[in-house]
C-alpha positions in Angstrom: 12.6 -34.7 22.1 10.7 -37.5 20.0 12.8 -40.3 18.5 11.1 -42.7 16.0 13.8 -45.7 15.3 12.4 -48.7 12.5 13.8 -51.7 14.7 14.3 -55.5 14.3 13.0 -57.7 17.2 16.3 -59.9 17.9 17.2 -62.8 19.5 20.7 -64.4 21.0 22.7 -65.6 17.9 24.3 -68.7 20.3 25.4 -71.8 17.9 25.1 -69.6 14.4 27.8 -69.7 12.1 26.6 -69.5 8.8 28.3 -65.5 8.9 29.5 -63.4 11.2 26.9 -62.1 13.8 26.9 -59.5 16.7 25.9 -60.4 20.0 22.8 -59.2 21.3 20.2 -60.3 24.1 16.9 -62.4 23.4 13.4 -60.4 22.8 15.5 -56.9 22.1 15.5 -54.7 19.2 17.8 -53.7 16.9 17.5 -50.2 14.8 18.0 -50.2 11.3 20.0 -47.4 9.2 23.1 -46.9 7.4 25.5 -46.5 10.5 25.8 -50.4 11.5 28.6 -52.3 11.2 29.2 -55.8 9.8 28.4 -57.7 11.9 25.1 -56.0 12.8 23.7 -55.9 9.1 25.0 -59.8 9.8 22.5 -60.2 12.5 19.6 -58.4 10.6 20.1 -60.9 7.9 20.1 -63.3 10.1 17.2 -62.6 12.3 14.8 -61.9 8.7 15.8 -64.9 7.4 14.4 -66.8 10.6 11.8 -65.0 10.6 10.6 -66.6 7.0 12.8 -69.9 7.9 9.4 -72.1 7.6 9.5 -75.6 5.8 8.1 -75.7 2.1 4.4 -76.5 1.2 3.7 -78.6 -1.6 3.9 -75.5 -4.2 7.9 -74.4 -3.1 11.0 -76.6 -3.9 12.4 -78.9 -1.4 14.3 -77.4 1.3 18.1 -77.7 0.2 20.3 -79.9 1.8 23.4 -77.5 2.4 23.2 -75.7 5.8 23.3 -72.4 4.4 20.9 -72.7 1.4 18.4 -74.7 4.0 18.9 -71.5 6.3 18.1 -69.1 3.4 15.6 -71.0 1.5 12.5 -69.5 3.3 13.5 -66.0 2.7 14.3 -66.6 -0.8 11.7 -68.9 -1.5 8.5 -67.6 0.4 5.9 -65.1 -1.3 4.7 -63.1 1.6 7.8 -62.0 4.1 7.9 -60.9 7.6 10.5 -58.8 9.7 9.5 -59.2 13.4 9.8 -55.4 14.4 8.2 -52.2 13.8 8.6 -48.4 14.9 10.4 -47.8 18.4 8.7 -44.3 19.6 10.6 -42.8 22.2 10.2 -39.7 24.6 13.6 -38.7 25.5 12.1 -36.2 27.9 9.4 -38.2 29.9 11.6 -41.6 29.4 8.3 -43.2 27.8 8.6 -45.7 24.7 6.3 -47.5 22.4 8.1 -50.6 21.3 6.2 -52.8 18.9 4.2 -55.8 19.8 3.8 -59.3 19.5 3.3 -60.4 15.9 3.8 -57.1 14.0 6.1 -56.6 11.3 8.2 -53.6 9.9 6.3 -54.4 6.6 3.0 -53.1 8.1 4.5 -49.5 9.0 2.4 -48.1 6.1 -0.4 -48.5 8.9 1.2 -45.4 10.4 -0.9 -43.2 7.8 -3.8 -45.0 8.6 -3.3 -42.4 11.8 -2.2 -39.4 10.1 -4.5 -39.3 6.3 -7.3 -42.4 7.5 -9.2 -43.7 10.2 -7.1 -41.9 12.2 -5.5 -44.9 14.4 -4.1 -47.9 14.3 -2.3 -50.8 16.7 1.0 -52.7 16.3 0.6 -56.1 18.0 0.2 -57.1 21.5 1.9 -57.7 24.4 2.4 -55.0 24.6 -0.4 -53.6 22.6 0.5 -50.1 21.7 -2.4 -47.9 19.8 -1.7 -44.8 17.9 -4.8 -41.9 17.7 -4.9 -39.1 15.9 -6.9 -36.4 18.1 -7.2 -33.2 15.6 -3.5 -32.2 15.1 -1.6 -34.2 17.9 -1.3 -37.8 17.6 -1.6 -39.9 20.8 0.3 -42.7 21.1 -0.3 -45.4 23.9 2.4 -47.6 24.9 -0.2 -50.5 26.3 -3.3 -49.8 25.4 -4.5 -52.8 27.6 -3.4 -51.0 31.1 -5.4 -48.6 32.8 -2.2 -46.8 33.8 -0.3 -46.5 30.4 2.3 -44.1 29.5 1.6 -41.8 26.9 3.5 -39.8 24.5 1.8 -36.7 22.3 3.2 -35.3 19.6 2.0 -32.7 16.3 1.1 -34.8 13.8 3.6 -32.8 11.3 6.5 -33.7 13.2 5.2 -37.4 13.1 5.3 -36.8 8.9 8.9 -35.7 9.4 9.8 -38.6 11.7 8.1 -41.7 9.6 9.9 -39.9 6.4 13.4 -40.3 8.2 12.5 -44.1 9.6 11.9 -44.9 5.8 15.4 -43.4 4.7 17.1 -45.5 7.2 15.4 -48.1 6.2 16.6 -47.4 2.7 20.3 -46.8 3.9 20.2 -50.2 5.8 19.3 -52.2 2.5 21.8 -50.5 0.8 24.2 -51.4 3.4 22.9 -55.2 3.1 23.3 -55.2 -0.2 26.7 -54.5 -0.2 27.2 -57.4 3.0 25.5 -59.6 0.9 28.2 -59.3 -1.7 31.0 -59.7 0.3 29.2 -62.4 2.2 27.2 -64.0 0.4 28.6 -63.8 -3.2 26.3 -66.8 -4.7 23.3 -65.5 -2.6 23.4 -61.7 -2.9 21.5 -60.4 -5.7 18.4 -62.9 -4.4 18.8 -62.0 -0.9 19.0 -58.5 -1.4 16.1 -58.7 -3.3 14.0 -60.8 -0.9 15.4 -58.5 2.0 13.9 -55.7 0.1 10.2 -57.4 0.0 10.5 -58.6 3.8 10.8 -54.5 4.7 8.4 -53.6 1.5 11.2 -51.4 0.1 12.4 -51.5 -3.6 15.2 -52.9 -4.3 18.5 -51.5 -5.3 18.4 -50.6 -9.1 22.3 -51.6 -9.2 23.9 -53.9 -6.7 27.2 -52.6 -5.0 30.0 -53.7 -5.8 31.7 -56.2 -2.9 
């Protein structure tokens, strides 16, 4: 069985306290959907807003001086957004998984169809680097494509289709899940962080907010 997960790269919350967070281990991932709790969606926020937590040029306002709108002033305030991550690939028979690398985003998972209706492959960061080939109607997917002795997972390219069309539900169901944290949590905040949540994972965002 394939399982194809959009995940969050993540990092120990010690020493926040802006909002609740869950604990979790440095360099790991977290998926994304509709089924986490509180204080998970908490830590997504957190870790995308860290992400994009980058002092202002000269053409954004000055950072504010309250800890929480200093924390949030980056996502709010940037143009272009990032959210460390990507697809999590995994072969529940063979134990293999490709886990994004170094530097990619969840933004860039359009580069997916690059592989199915393009050039027919594409690579998600490095360290690992894992590469993605489409070889007539089976895609191959390389965990590391800088080892000689990489696993590798095959699969058809329509259940692919099928699997990148459920990652971009959960996505979906996750920002409507934010969306309704952020207005419990962050009342003065929410409709802009929603909003900016939904351009750091290059999603629409929510035609009505939820009510708190």
């Amino acid at each position: 069985m394939i399982v194809l997960e959009p995940v969050l790269e993540i990092w120990s919350p010690d020493g926040f306290t802006l909002w609740p967070v869950a604990e979790s281990v440095p360099y790991g991932f977290l998926p994304l959907s509709g089924a986490l709790d509180a204080a998970e969606v908490g830590t997504a926020v957190m870790r995308i807003a860290d992400c994009n937590d980058i002092d202002p040029a000269d053409d954004r306002p000055p950072r504010p001086t309250d800890p929480l709108g200093g924390f949030l002033h980056g996502l709010l305030t940037m143009e272009d957004l990032f959210a460390s991550g990507g697809l999590r690939i995994t072969d529940t028979k063979t134990g293999f998984t490709l886990r994004p690398g170094c530097c990619n985003g969840l933004e860039e998972r359009r580069d997916w169809f690059e592989v199915l209706d393009g050039d027919g492959w594409a690579s998600f960061g490095h360290d690992p680097s894992p590469l993605a080939e489409r070889l007539g109607e089976i895609v191959r997917l390389t965990v590391d494509a800088e080892r000689n002795d990489s696993p590798v997972i095959e699969l058809p390219v329509f259940e692919l289709r099928r699997l990148l069309a459920d990652a971009e539900r959960d996505l979906i169901d996750f920002l409507q899940l934010a969306a309704a944290w952020a207005a419990q949590l962050l009342p003065d905040h929410a409709i802009h962080v929603t909003a900016a949540l939904a351009r750091a994972l290059d999603l629409p965002a929510p035609l009505v907010p939820p009510k708190p």
